[in-house]
N, C-alpha and C positions, 0 to 999 in steps of 0.2 A: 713162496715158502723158502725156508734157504735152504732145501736141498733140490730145490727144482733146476733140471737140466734139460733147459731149451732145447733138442736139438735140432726141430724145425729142417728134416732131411739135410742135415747139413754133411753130411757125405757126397750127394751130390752137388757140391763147390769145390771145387778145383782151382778157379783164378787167385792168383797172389793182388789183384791189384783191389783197393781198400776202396771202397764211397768215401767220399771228401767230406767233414762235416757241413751240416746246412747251416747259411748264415744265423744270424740272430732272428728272431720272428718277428715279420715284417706286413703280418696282414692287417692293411688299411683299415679304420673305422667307417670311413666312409673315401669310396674310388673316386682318386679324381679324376674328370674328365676332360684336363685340359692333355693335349696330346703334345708331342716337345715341337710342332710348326704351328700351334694353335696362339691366338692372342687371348692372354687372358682377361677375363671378365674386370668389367670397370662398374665400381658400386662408386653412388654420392657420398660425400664426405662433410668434414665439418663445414668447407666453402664450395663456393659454383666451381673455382677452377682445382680444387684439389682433387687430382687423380689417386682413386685407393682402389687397391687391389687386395682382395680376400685371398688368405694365405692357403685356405683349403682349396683355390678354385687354380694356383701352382702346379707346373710341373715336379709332384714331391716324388723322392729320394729316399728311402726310411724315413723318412715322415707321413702320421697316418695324422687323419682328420679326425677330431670328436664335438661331439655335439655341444653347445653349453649354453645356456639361455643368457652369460656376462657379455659374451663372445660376439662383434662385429659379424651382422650374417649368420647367427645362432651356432659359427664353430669355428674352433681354431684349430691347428697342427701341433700335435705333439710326437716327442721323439721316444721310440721304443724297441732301445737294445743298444747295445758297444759302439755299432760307429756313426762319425759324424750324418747329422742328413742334413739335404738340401731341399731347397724347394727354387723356384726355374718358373720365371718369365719374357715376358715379352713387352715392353715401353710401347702402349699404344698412343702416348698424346702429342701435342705439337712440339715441333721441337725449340730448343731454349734452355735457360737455366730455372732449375729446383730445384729446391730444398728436398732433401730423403728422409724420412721417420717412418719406425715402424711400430707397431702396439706389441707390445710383449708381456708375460707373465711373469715379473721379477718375486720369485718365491723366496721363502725363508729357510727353504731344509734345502740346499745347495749351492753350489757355485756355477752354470752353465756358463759357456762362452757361445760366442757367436760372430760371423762374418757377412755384412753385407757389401754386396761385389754391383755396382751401376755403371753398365759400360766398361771403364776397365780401372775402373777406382774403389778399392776394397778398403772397407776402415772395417777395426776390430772390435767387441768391445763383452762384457762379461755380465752376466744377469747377478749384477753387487749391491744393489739396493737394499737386498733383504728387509722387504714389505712386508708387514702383518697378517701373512697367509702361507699356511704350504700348501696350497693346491690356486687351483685357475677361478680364481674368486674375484669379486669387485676391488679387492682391497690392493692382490695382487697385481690388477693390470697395472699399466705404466706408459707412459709414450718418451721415444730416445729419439732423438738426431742421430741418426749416421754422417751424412751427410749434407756441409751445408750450404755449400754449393755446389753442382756437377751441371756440366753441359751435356743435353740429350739431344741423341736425333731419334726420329719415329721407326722404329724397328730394332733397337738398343735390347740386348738381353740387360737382367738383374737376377741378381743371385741372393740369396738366404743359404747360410751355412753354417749347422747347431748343434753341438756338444753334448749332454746332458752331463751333469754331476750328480748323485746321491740322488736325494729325493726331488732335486730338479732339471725337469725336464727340453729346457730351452722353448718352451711354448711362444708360437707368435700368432697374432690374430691377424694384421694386415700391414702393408708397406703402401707409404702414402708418398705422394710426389706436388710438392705445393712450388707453382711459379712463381719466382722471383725477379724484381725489377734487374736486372743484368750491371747497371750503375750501381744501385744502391749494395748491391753487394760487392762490387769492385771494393767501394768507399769505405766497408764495413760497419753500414751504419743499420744492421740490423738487430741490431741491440745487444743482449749480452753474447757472450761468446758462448758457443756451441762447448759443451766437454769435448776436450782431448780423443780422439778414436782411431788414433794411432797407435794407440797400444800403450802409452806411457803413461796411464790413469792409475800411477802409483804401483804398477804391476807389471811384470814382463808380456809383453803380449802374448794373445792366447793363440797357437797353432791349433785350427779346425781341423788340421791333417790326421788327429789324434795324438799326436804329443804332448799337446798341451801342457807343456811347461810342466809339467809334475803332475797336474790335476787331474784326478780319474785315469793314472796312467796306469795304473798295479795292474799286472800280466793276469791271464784267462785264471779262474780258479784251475786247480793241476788238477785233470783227470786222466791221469795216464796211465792207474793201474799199480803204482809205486808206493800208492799207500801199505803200511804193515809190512812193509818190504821184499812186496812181491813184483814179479820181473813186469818189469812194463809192458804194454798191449803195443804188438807190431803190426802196424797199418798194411802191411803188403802180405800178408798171412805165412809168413814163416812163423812166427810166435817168438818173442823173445829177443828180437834185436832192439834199435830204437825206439823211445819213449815219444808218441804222440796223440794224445786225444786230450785237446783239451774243451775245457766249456765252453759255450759261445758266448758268455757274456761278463765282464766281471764285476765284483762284489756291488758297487756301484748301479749298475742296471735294475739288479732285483727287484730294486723297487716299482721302476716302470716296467717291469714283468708283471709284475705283481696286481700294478693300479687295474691293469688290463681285464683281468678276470676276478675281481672282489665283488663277494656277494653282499649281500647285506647283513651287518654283523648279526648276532642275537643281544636282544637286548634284555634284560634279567628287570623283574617287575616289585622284587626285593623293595622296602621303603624301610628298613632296618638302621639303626646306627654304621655311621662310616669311623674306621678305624685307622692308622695311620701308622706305617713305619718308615726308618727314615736312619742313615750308617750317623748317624749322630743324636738318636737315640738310647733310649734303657729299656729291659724287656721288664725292670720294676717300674715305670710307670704306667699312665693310665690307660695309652695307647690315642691318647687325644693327639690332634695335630700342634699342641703346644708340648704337648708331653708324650711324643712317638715312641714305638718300643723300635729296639734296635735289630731284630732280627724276625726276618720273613717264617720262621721257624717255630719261633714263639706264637707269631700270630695266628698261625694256622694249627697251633698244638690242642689238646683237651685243656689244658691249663686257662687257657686264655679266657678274655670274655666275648669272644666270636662265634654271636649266634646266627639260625636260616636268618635270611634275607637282608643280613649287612656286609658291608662292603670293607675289605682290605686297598687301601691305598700304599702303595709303595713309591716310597721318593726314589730321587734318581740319584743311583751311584751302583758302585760293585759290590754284592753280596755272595762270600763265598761261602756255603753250606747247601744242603740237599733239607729240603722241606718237603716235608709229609702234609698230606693233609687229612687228620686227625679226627673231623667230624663231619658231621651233614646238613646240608639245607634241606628243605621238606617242600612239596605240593602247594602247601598252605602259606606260607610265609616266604618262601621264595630261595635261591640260589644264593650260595655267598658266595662270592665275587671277591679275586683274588687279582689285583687292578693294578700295573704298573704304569706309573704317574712319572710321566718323563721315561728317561733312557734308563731300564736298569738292565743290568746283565747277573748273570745268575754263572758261578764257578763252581764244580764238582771240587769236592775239598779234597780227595781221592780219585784223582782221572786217572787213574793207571790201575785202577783196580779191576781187572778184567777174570775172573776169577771166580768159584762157588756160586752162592747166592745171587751175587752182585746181577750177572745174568740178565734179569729182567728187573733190574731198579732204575729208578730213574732220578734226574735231578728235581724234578716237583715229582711226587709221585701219591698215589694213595693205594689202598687197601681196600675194600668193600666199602668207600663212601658213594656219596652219592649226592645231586644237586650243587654241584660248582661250578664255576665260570673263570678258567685260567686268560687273563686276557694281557698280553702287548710286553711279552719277557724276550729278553733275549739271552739263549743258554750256549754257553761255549765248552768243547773241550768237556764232554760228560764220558766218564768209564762206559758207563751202555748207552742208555737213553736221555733225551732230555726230559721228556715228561712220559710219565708211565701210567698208564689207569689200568687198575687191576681187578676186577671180578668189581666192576664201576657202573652205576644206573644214572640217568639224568646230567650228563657232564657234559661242560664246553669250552672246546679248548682253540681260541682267535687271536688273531695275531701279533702272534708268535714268531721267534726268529731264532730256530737253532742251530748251529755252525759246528762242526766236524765232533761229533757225537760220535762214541764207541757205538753203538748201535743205530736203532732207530731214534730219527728225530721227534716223533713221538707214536705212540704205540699204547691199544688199547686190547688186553690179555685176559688171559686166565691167571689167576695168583698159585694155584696150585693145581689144578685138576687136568693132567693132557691125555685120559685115555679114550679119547674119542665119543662122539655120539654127541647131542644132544644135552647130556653133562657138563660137555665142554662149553658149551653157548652161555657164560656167566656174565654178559653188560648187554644194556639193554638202553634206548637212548640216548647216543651218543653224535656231539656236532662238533667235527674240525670242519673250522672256517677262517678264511683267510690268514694260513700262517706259511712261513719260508721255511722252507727244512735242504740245508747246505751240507753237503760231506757228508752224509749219514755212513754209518758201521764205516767210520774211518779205523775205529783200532781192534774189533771184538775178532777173537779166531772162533768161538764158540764150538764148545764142546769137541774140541781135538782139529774142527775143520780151520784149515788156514784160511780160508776164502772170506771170512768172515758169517753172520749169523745176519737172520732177520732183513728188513728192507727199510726203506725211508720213511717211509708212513706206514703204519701194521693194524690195521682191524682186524680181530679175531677173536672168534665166537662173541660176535657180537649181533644183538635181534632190533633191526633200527637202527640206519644211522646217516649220517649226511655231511658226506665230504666232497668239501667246495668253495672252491676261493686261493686254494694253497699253489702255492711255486716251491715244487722240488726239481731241486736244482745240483747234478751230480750223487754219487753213493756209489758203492763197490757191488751192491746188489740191486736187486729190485726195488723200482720206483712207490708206487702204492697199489698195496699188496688187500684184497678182502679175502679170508681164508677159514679155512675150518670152521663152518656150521653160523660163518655171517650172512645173515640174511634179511630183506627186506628194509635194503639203503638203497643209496646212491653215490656215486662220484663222479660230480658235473663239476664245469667251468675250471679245473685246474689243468697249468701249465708241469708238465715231466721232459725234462730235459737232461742229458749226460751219465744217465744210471745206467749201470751195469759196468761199469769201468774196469773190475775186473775178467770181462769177458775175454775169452783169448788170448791172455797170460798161462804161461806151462802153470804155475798154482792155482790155476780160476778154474772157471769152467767155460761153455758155449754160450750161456746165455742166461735170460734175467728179464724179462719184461718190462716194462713203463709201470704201466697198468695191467692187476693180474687179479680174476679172480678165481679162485678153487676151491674146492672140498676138502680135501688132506682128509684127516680121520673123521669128518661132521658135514651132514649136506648143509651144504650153499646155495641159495635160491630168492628170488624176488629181488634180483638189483639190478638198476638203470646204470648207464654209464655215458655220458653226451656229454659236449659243449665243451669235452677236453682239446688244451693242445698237447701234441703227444710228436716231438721231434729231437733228432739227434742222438741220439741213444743209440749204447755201442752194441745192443741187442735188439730185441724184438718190442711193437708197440704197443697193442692191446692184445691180453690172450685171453682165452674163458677155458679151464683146463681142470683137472682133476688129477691128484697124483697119488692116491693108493684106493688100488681098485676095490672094487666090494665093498666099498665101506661108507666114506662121503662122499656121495654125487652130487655135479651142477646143474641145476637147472632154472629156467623159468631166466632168463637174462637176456635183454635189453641194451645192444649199442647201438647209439644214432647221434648223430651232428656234431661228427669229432674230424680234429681234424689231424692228419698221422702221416706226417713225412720225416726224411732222410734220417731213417732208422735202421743200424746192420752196420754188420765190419764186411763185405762179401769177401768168401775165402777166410771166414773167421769163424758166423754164424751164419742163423736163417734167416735176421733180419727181417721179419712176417710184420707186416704194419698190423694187421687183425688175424688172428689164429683160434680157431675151436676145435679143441681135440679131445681125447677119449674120458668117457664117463661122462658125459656132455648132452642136455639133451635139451630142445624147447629156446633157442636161441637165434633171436631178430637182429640182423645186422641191417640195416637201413639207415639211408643218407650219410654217409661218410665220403671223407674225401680222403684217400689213401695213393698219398705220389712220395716219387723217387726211393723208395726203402730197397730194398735188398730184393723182396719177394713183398707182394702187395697182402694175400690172401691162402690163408691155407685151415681146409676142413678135413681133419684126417685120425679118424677114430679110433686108428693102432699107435698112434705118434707119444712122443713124450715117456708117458709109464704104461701103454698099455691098457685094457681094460675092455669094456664094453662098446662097442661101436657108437659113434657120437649118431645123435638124431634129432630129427626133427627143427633143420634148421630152414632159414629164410635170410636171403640174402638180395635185396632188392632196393632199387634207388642209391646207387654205390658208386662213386667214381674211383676205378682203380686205373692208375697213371704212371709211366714213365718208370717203372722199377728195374734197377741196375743189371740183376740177375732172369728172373723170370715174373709173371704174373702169380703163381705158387701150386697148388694142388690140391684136390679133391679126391678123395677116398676112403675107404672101410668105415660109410658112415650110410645111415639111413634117413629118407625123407625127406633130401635137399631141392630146397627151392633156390633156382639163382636168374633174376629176371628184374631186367630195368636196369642194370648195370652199367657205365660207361668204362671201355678198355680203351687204353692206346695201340694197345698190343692184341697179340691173339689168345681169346679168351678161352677157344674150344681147349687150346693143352693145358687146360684144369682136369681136364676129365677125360683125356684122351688116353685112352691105355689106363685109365685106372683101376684099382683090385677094389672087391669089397663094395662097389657103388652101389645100391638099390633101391629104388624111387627115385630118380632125378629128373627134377623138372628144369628146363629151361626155357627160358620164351624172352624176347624183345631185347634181347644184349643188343650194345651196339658196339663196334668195332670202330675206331677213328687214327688217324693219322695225330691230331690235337686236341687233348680234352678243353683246349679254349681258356686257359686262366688267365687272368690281369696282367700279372709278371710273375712267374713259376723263378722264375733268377732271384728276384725278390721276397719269395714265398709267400706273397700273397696269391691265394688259389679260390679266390671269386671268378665268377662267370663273366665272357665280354658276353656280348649283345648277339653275336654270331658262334657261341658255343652250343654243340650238340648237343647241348644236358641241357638247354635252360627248352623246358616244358615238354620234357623225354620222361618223365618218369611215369611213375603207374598210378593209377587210383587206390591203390591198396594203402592207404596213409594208416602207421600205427595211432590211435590213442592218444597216443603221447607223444606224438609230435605235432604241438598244435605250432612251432616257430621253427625260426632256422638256425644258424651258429650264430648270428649275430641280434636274432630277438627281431628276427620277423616277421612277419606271418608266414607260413612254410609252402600256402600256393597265392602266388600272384598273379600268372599269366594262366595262359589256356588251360595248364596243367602243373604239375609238381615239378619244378625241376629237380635232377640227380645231383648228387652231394649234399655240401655240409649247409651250401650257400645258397640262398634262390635268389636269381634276378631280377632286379627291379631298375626298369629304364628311370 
């Protein structure tokens, strides 16, 4: 909510020195197992003597592995975040002259580069084909010569090193080493000549260093707090000197943010006429694709002929107006579908209109409609919102891609009615799925507060709903927010990174959660929250909270298989990776993996606003790790269970000396020197084969967790293991 103030005992911090952000998010699809003195694995190839080596079976570097039935070996490496990655072998054949080629993914939505290094001879060269696919498709593979002669001897490292741009990701599937007669290629009589891979293929060569010549170079998106011109966030906690917190990743990555966690769209079952607009159009024609109307406004007005279950096609170019959507689709006939066809972007004709009403408007917005399907816009530069659904049944709103929005990047409300209760609860039905939401409440003071108003994503009083797929990425306030009297969703599989940016500035406040769910004036209740990643964030990661007593209470709430690191400014905020506080009650924290934040854990029934002592909570099969400041606190709450837990640290100063505690159970914590992760530098926070968590945890498995973070069955070995992740040799 935007008057929520985290303070998450932040009195007791003291230190000026800052948590460093956590790299880009770097956990593998699948671990490799080659170790950097291991030889890697040798698959048959097109001939008896060509040596191919499987790029997932690499020493990878930011590169993770993913499955794909196109893919040599059923998977390739792709790259996921800002900097370059490598992948790292070892030359196990006889030594001699080869030829080098590798299979790669030459996609059409980007430019990646790439370096492969044989021995001590690097050629460069740029995924420029642009093949008939943006993603890792038959159409997309490709085979390249790097190299077209090198002399090897048997123990020769070789190197892959890869870029992404936009929507491409530098994908390689394998690097093949075919012997060559040693004459006949003095003589060059191996037919045509190999492409240029010196870098002169009409282009400046590509530095893998991240320079890359211009390409993908534009600096972190700015989160330093300086939006609305307020004093920038100072990382040593004086407050108010220099400006640093930026994003980990820029404009460029989101997408493979993105690919990471996309759920499966919804798909609208409408068989309705498709309609057609297009900026060289007339809104007097017929709306046929020979005859488009000119304005996304029109087609969505009562005037128009846009009935349930037809489809709005939008061509691609820039439309600057704010569209209403005007009527409804039905049960019976289906959703109308408001469908951008290519790149459109969508301009608030009045971005500076911060003011009155404006408030909660949005650049797509509606009013008591209901059955639509906003799908694949991209909204810039909106006074408040980019899309607004107001007192809204049946809507859906996929991806989407809205960039420094006066408020939320999209938001589902009340139109009119905020005096609390069960009145307030006016949408019903509702699915954000797979959209981007960048800079949210970049410019809103809302209502006298300078800090800004509202959060990145905003459900409120809403019964049903399902948010999943989305990358919010930066905002001044809180990341996605369920609030006042929502109940009976969820919010699985999205990525929150870089919110709360103005935490810690003399005009901001302490803090601002990722993911928050509360009551405010309407109970909150029956919602799941798993399968997030939840890192970097200049405040706190998941909270479940209430902020006016007596009135709306949480309960009945469900986190498991999230994964929630380097969160917190220490010496700034309380940085809490999971926090449940007062008016709270009936809430399962199980399998999570919560490392490096500020404070891991904190149940504390007087915290925040006060209220009723928190209860009835369970906290079990939990890895808490490696946090800057403390492990966090337990107190003035009832009925806590905390068992099966993995600490790095000492877990008893949860509850040592604390006030208020009654009923507490404890049983089977473990205490370790190392909760065992793959590469924690990396953030990847899968289990090695020798971690205390893999088949630590308890029998008590909630219901609903029939998988793990990555979709897989959630017991394998003798028992459950702790965390987000279970092992599998």
């Amino acid at each position: 909510m935007n008057d929520f103030d985290a303070q998450s005992s932040n009195s007791l911090f003291t230190g000026a020195e800052a948590q460093q952000p956590a790299s880009a998010y770097g956990l593998d699809s699948t671990v490799s197992k080659t170790s950097s003195s291991s030889i890697s694995p040798v698959l048959p190839a097109s001939g008896n003597d060509v040596l191919r080596y499987e790029a997932e079976d690499l020493q990878l570097s930011k590169y993770i592995a993913q499955s794909n039935d196109v893919s040599s070996g059923g998977k390739h490496i792709t790259l996921f975040g800002s900097q370059p990655g490598t992948a790292t072998g070892v030359f196990d054949g006889e030594s001699g002259t080869y030829q080098v080629s590798v299979g790669i993914y030459d996609e059409s939505d980007g430019l990646s580069s790439a370096s492969v290094t044989v021995g001590e001879e690097t050629q460069s060269f740029e995924f420029d084909q642009d093949l008939p696919s943006n993603g890792p498709t038959a159409e997309a593979l490709t085979t390249r010569v790097t190299h077209s002669t090198v002399n090897l001897q048997k123990g020769d490292t070789f190197k892959i090193e890869g870029k992404s741009n936009f929507g491409e990701f530098a994908r390689f599937d394998y690097i093949e080493f075919t012997p060559i007669d040693s004459d006949a290629a003095t003589n060059g009589s191996m037919g045509e000549a190999p492409a240029d891979m010196s870098g002169s293929i009409g282009e400046t060569p590509t530095d893998v260093d991240g320079s890359m010549g211009g390409m993908g170079s534009e600096t972190s998106t700015d989160m330093d707090g300086s939006m609305g011109g307020e004093t920038p966030i100072d990382m040593g906690g004086s407050m108010g000197s220099d400006p640093v917190v930026d994003s980990p990743f820029v404009p460029g990555d989101l997408e493979s943010m993105s690919e990471s966690v996309r759920v499966d769209p919804f798909v609208p079952t409408g068989t309705g006429k498709t309609y057609y607009v297009s900026p060289n159009g007339s809104d007097s024609g017929l709306g046929t694709k020979e005859q488009p109307w000119k304005t996304i406004s029109y087609a969505t007005s009562e005037e128009s002929a846009v009935g349930a279950g037809d489809t709005i096609l939008v061509q691609a170019g820039t439309y600057t107006e704010i569209v209403d959507l005007e009527k409804s689709g039905n049960a019976q006939d289906g959703h109308i579908v408001l469908k951008a066809d290519g790149d459109v972007t969508l301009i608030d004709p009045d971005p500076n209109n911060t003011g009155g009403a404006a408030w909660h408007e949005g650049v797509i917005e509606s009013v008591g409609q209901s059955y639509w399907v906003v799908d694949g816009f991209r909204i810039e530069n909106s006074s408040f919102a980019g899309i607004s659904l107001r007192d809204a049944d049946n809507m859906v709103v996929q991806n989407n891609h809205t960039f420094e929005t006066g408020g939320s990047g999209v938001i589902v409300m009340p139109d009119s009615y905020f005096e609390g209760g069960d009145e307030e609860v006016t949408s019903s039905n509702i699915k954000v799925f797979n959209n981007t939401i960048e800079k949210a409440n970049n410019k809103w003071a809302g209502r006298g507060d300078p800090r800004g108003v509202q959060e990145a994503l905003s459900i409120w009083g809403v019964d049903g709903f399902d948010v999943a797929g989305n990358v919010v990425n930066g905002g001044t306030r809180e990341g996605i927010d369920v609030k006042t009297g929502s109940r009976n969703g969820s919010v699985r599989s999205n990525i929150v990174t870089g919110v709360a940016s103005i935490a810690g500035t003399p005009g901001g406040y302490n803090g601002g959660p990722a993911i928050y769910v509360e009551g405010n004036r309407a109970d909150t209740f029956n919602v799941d929250v798993y399968d997030n990643i939840v890192y970097d964030n200049v405040a706190d990661g998941i909270v479940v909270a209430d902020e006016v007593p007596e009135q709306g209470d949480v309960k009945d709430v469900r986190v498991f298989n999230n994964v929630v690191y380097g969160n917190g400014r220490q010496g700034v905020n309380g940085g809490v990776g999971i926090a449940v506080t007062s008016n709270v009650s009936g809430v399962e924290v199980t399998n999570n993996t919560v490392a490096n934040n500020v404070q891991a854990l904190v149940i504390d029934g007087a915290d925040y606003t006060r209220g009723f002592k928190t209860s009835d909570v369970t906290v079990r099969d939990n890895i808490f790790a490696d946090s800057t400041y403390r492990n966090g606190a337990i107190e003035d709450a009832n009925n806590v269970t905390l068992e099966n837990n993995l600490f790095t640290d000492d877990f008893e100063s949860l509850y040592e000396g604390s006030s208020g505690l009654t009923n507490f159970t404890k049983a089977n914590n473990l205490q370790v020197d190392s909760a065992g992760f793959v590469d924690p530098a990396a953030n990847n926070y899968r289990l090695t084969a020798d971690s205390a968590a893999v088949d630590a945890g308890s029998g008590a498995i909630p219901v609903s967790i029939t998988t793990d973070k990555d979709g897989n069955p959630r017991r394998v070995g003798a028992a459950v293991d702790i965390g987000a992740f279970e092992f599998d040799s």
